[in-house]
Structures are given as structure tokens and as C-alpha cells.
C-alpha positions in Angstrom: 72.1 88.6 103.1 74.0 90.3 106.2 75.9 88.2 108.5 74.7 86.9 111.4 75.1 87.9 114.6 77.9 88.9 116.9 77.7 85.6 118.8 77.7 83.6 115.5 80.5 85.3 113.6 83.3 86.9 114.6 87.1 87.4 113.2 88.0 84.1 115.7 84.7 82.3 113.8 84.8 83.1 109.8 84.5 79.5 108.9 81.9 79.7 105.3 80.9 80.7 102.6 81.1 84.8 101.9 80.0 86.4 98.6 81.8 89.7 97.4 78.8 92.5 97.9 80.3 94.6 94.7 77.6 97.7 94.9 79.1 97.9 98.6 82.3 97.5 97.9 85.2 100.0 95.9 85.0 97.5 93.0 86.1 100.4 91.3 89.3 100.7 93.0 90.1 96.9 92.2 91.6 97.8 88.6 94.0 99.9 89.7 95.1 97.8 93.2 95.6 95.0 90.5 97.5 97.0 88.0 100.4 98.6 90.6 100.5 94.7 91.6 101.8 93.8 88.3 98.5 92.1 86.8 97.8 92.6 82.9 94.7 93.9 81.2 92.8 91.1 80.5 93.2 90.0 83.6 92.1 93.0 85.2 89.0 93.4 83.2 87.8 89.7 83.9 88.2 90.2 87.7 86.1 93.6 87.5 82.8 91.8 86.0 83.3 88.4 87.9 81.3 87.3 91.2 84.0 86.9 93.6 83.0 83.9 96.3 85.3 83.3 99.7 84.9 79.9 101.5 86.5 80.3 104.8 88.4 77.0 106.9 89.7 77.1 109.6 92.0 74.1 110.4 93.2 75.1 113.8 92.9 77.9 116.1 94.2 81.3 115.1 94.6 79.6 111.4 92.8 80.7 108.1 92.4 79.2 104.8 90.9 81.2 102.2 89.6 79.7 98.5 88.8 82.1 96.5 87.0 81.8 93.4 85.8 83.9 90.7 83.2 83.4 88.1 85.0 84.3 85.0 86.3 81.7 82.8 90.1 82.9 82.2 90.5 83.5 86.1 92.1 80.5 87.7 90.8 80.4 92.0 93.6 80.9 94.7 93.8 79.8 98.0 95.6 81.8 100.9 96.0 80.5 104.4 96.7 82.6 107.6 98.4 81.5 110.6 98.1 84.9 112.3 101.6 84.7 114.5 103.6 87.5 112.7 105.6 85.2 111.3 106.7 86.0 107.6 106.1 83.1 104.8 106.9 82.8 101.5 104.5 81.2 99.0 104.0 81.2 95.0 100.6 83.0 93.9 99.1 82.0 90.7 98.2 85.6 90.0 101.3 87.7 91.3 104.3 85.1 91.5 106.3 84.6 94.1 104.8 86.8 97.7 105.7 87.1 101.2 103.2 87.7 104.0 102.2 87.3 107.5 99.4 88.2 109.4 98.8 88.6 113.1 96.3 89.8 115.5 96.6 94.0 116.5 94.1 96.7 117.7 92.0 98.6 115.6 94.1 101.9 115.9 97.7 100.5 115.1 95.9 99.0 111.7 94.3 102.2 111.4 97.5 104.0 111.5 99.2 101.8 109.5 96.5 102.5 106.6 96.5 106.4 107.0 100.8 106.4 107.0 101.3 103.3 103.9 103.9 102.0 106.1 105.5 98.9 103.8 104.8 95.6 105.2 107.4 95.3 107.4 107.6 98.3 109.3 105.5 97.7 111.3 105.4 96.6 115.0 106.9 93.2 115.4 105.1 92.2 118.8 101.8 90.8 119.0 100.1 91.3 122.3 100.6 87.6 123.3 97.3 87.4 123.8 95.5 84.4 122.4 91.9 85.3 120.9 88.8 82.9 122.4 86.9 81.2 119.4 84.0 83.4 120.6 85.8 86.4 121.1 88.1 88.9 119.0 88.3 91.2 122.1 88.2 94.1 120.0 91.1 93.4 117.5 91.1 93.1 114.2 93.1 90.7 111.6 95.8 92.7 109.7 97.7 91.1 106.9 100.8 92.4 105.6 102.4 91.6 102.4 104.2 92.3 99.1 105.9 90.5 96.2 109.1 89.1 97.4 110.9 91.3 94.4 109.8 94.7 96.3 107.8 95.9 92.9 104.9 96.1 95.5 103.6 95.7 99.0 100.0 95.8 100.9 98.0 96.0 104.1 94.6 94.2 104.5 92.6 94.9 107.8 89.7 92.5 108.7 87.4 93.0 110.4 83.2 94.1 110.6 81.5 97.1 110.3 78.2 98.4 110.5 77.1 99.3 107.2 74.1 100.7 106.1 72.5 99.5 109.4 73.8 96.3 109.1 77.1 94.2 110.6 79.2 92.8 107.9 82.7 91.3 107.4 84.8 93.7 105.5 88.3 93.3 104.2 89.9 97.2 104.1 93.3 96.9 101.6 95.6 98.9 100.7 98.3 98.6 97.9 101.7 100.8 97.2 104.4 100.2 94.3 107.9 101.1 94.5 106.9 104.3 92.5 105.0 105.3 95.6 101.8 104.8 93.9 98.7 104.0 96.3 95.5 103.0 96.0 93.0 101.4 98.7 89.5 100.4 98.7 86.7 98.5 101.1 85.8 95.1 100.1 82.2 94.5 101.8 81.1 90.3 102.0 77.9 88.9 102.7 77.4 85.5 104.5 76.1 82.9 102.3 76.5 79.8 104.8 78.6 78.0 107.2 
């Protein structure tokens, strides 16, 4: 199932239910993104086999919560939430300890740019444009996430954002990861809408 139309979703209007498309997606890539964050073996290879599931809130404008769930037993869900204001927050993952992150609004190129040169979270530009973002409208911006664990063993950059793919619009989740070896490794999550 692709996701529906501009005028339904868009990066201001995620709210549902999306279902990790894995032959779209760098599933293979997911491994080794989880292994320079720290996660063990076992671990690892339950996430790899699983059916990953997103069910997207939004509580107030320019706010995300994200559950996430997977199907394998041994894998506990998570839930993230986004106030996209560039402020940094602290907050204790089940998976990866204790993380720091923030996420704001930017234009496609300065995420771009910030993929191709692994800048660490954090050196990036501060300033958001000020702008706020319409409910029905991303005006052309995308969602960029920045964070790390809070010990420097690791940091990464998530752009969100749609793409056309194979002819069709879908809601995609680019990451990229980097340890404190220098070690990188990025990948394309790819989602389909399930409902909202």
C-alpha cells in the first residue's frame, strides 16, 4: 500500500499507522547501523527478521510521537517523541541507554549536505528558519533529527521526508550513523501507510 496523497500526508500530517516496506528499504544496512550503536548480536539478528510497525501521534503542532514496535518476541517497542525546535533533550532508550537528540525543521539541501559530509550531531547550523510549518504544508522542508549517545561512543542523522519511489510517493526515513572510530554506515528506510 503507498501513501496517499500530497493533500492527505505530508511531514506536518504523519499521524498513523506506517509498516516498514523491507524489500524497499537497506534492511541490509540495519545490522551494521545497530552494531557501531553499541547493540549486541542477538539483538541484531532479531531486529533483521522482525516486521517493524510505526504508529505516528501528533499531540501538538510541530510535535511527534513515534511507537515503534517490532514483531520479534525478545525485542521490547520504543517510543520517541519530536518537538522539532532544535532544542537538545536527553532521554533513556531501552535499546541504546542514555541519548541526546533534537530535531528541527531545515531545507532539503542543508540535510543533504549534512548526510554527504557526516557532520556529528551538533555541528550543524543552530537556526531554524523561524518559520512555522502549516498542518497542510511542509513548504518544501524536510524533518532532520540529530542525535547520539550522550557518552560520544556514537552519533546520527535521520532526514524525513517522501520520495517518489518506483512511481510511487512514500514516506521515507534516510539515516545515517558514525562511531567515534569514524566508522559510517547509512541506509533508506522506505514505510507504507497502513491507516490513520
Amino acid at each position: 500500500m503507498t501513501t496517499p496523497s500530497t493533500d492527505q500526508k505530508t511531514l506536518a500530517n504523519l499521524a498513523g499507522k506506517w509498516h516498514l516496506n523491507k524489500p524497499l528499504s537497506s534492511t541490509d544496512v540495519v545490522p551494521a547501523i545497530l552494531a557501531l550503536q553499541g547493540t549486541s548480536l542477538p539483538i541484531r539478528k532479531a531486529i533483521s527478521t522482525a516486521s517493524v510497525t510505526l504508529r505516528i501521534s501528533q499531540p501538538q503542532r510541530n510535535e511527534y510521537t513515534i511507537e515503534q514496535t517490532a514483531t520479534a518476541a525478545s525485542i521490547p517497542g520504543t517510543t520517541e517523541r519530536y518537538i522539532l525546535d532544535g532544542e537538545w533533550r536527553t532521554n533513556h532508550d531501552a535499546f541504546f541507554g542514555e541519548v541526546r537528540g533534537r530535531s528541527r525543521w531545515v531545507g532539503l539541501e542543508e540535510a543533504e549536505s549534512m548526510m554527504r559530509h557526516g557532520v556529528t550531531a551538533g555541528e550543524g547550523d543552530d537556526d531554524d528558519d523561524g518559520r512555522d510549518v502549516d498542518d497542510d504544508d511542509d513548504d518544501g522542508r524536510v524533518i532532520l533529527a540529530e542525535g547520539g549517545s550522550t557518552d560520544g561512543k556514537w552519533d546520527a542523522l535521520r532526514i524525513w521526508g517522501f520520495e517518489e519511489i518506483e512511481g510511487e510517493r512514500r514516506y521515507t526515513q534516510r539515516v545515517k550513523v558514525r562511531n567515534r572510530d569514524g566508522e559510517e554506515v547509512e541506509g533508506k528506510m522506505v514505510y507504507d501507510f497502513i491507516e490513520g
